[in-house]
C-alpha positions in Angstrom: 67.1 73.0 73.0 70.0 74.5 72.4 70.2 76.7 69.0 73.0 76.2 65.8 74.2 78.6 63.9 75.7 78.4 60.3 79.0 80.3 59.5 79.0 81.3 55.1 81.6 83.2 53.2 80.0 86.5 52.1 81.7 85.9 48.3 82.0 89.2 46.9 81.7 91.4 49.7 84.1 93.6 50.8 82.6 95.1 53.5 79.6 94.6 56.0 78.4 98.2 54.4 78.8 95.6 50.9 76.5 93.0 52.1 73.9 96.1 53.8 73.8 98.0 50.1 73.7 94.9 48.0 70.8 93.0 50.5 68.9 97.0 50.6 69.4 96.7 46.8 67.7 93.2 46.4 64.7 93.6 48.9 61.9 94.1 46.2 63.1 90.0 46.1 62.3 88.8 49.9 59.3 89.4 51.9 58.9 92.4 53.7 61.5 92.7 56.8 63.9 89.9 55.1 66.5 88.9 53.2 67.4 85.7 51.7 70.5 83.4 50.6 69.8 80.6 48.4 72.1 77.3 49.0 72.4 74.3 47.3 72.1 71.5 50.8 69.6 71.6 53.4 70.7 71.8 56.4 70.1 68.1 58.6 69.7 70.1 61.8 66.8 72.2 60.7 65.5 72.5 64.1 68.6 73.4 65.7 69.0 76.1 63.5 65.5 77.3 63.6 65.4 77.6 67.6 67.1 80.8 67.3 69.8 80.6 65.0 72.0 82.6 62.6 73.9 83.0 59.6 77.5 84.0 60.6 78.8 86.4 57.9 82.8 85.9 56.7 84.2 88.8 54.9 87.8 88.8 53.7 88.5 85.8 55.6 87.2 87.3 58.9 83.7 86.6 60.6 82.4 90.3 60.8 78.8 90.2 60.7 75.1 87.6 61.4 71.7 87.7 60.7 68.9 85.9 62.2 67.7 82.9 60.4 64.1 82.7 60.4 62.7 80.1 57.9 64.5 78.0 55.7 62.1 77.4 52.4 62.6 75.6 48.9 63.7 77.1 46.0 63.5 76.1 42.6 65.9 77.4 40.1 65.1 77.5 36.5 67.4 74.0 36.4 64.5 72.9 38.4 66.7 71.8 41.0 65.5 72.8 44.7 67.2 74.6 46.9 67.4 76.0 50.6 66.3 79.7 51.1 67.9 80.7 54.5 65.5 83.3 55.0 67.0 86.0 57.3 66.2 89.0 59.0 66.9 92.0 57.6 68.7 93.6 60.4 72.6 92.7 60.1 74.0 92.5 63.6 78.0 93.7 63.8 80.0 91.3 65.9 83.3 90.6 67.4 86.0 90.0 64.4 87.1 86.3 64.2 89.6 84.9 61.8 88.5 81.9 59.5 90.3 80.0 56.8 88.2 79.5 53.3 86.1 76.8 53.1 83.1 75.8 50.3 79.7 76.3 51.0 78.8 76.5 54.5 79.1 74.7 57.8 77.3 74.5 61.0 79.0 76.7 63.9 78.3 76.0 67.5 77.2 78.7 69.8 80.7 78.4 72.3 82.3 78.8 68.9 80.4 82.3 67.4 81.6 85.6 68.2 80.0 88.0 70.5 77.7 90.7 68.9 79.4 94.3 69.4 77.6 97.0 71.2 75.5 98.9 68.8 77.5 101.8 69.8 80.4 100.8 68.4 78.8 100.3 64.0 79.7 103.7 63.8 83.0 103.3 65.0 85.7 103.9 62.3 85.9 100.6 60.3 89.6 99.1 60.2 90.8 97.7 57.3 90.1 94.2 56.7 93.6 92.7 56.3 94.4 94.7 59.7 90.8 93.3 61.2 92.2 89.2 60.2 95.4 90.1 61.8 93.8 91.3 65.0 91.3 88.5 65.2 93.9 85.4 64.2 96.3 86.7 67.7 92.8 87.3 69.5 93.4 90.9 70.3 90.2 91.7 68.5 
């Protein structure tokens, strides 16, 4: 079986360094080795997702960033309400920018459809601005 990935706005962050400090700040919260994003639906295509999927990171309008999903688990706020815990791995993986108009909550995103990961070599590589990253990425030169 093929795996599914889900693509999420990363509300708030301004960078991929944003989502690393604020997920490094938050770990006393997750399990050892993970990190966690709590959503309101449950994804129908569980298994899919769980076969060796990921959560696809958009920044500033611009996929930038996934993490491995490893578990989905319940969540119960203090409404009492549950909840889906996408459980990730810790490790965020940099990948190829690719442009994406807003959208609520988040949506499946097939694997012909999800950037490439970039070399590890090239996280240290001087970080572009992001308006200049979405222009790059809506012609395809990026």
């Amino acid at each position: 079986m093929d795996h599914l990935n889900i693509i999420k706005l990363c509300v708030g962050a301004e960078s991929v360094e944003h989502l690393i400090d604020w997920q490094t700040q938050n770990t006393r919260l997750w399990a050892p080795g993970t990190a966690e994003h709590v959503t309101r639906m449950w994804p129908k295509r569980a298994d899919e997702i769980l076969a060796g999927g990921s959560l696809y990171w958009v920044i500033k309008g611009v996929i930038l960033a996934r993490q491995r999903i490893l578990a989905l688990d319940e969540r119960r706020g203090s409404d009492g309400i549950a909840r889906c815990a996408l459980v990730l791995d810790a490790e965020v993986i940099r990948t190829e920018a690719a442009a994406r108009r807003p959208f609520q909550g988040w949506r499946y995103l097939d694997l012909a459809d999800s950037p490439r990961d970039l070399p590890k070599g090239r996280a240290l590589d001087d970080k572009l601005p992001p308006s200049l990253a979405q222009a790059l990425a809506e012609i395809g030169l990026r």
